[in-house]
N, C-alpha and C positions, 0 to 999 in steps of 0.2 A: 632429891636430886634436882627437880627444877629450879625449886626457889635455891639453891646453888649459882644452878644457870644464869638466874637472873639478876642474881648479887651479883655475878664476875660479868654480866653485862652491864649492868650499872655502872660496876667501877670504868668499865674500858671507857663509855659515856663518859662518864663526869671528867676521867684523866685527859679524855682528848677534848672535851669543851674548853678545859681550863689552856691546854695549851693552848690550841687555835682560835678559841671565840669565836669571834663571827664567820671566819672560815669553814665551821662544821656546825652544822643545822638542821635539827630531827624534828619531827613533829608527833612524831607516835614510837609506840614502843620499840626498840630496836635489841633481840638477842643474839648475842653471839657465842661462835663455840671457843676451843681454845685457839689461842692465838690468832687474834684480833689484829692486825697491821693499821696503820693508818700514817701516812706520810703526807704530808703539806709542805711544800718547799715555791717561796715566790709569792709575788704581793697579790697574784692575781687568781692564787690556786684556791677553790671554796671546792666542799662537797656539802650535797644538801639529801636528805634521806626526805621524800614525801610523804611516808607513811609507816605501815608495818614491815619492818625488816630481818630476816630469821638467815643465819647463817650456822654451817658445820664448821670444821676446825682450818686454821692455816690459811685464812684469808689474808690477801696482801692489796690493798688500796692507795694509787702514788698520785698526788698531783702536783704537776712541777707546773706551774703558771697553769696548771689544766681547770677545767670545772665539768665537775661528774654529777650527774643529777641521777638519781635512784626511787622509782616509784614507788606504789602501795603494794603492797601485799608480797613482795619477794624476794624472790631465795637464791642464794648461793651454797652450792655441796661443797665438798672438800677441795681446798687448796686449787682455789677463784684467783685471779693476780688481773689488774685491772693499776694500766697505767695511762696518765692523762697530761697531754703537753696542750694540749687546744680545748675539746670538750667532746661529753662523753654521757649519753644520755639511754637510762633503762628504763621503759613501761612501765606500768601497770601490770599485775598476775602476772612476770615472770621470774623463770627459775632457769639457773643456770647449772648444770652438772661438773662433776667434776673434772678439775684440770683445765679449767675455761679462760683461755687468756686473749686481755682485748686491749688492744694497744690502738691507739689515737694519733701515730707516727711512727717513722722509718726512718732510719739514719741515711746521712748520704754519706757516699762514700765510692766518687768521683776524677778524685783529686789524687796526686801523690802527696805522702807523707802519712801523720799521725790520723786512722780510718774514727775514731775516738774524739776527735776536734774539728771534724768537719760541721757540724750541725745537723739539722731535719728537717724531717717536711712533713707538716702535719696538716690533716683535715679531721673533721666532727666524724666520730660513731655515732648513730640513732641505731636503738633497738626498741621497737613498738612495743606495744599492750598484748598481751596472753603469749606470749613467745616462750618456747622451751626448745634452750637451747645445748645438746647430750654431753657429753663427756670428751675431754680431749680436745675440743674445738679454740682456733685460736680465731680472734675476728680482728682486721685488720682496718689502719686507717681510710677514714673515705668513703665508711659501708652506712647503709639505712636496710636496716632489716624488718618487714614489713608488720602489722598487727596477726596476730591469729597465727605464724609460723610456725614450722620445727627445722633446726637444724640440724642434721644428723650427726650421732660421735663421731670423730675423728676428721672434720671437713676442718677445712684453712677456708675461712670468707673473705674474699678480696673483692667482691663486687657486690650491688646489692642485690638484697632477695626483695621478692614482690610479697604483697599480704596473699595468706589464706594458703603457702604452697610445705611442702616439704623438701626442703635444700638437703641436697647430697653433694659432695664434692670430693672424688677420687681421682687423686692424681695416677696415672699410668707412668712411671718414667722406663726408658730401657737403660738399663746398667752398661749394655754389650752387645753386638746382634753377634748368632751364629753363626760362621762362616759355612757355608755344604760345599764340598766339592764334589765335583759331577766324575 
């Protein structure tokens, strides 16, 4: 079953070499599970893999003029979605859990008419070295997530985390208040 693995990682490899070239750049081994994604759209979109890279199934990798840098040694669980209009940079020993979505920009949508042709605003993702980041998390343009972290499942990152801490992020909203009458 491995050396399976590793042939259907090969091929995803060499398929998307050939498309993009110099836009996609590994230096070490890189396995994937099923359904491998990898989009490049734009003169200015590279992704570069620094080292060892192991993913599960249904990963989606987009960069539209973005540049995504991906360290040594990490991982993505199931159905990762990582889109990049600016740039978008992952440590060293980290793993991301599933359902992990990190986007590098926000639409605007300001203006009347078509919300779809207004444009974006984008700033750089940093996610540090040893970082484990749980399940369900989406991390938003403009963050720096610091070395040694965790980010707990189910947090929206919108600001950044500092090294060394454990981020939680639970939104409280109220639906409705109860009216009492006296």
């Amino acid at each position: 079953m491995r050396i399976l693995l590793r042939i259907r990682s090969v091929i995803y490899i060499i398929m998307y070499k050939l498309i993009y070239r110099s836009k996609f750049k590994f230096k070490k081994l890189i396995l994937t599970g099923k359904s491998f994604t990898l989009e490049m759209m734009g003169k200015e979109s590279n992704l570069i893999f620094l080292g060892k890279f192991y993913c599960r199934n249904n990963i989606y990798i987009v960069a539209e003029n973005g540049k995504i840098s991906i360290g040594d040694n990490v991982f993505f669980n199931n159905n990762v979605s990582i889109c990049s209009m600016d740039q978008i940079s992952i440590g060293n020993n980290t793993a991301l859990g599933e359902n992990v979505k990190i986007y590098d920009q926000d639409h605007i949508f300001n203006k009347l008419g078509d919300m779809y042709k207004q444009g974006y605003k984008t700033a750089p993702v940093t996610i540090g070295d040893n970082v484990w980041v749980g399940s369900n998390v989406t991390i938003l343009k403009g963050v720096t997530i610091g070395d040694n972290s965790v980010i707990a499942a189910g947090s929206i990152v919108t600001k950044d985390v500092a090294n060394d801490v454990v981020y939680m992020n639970k939104r409280e909203t109220i639906v409705n208040k109860i009216i009492r009458e006296s």
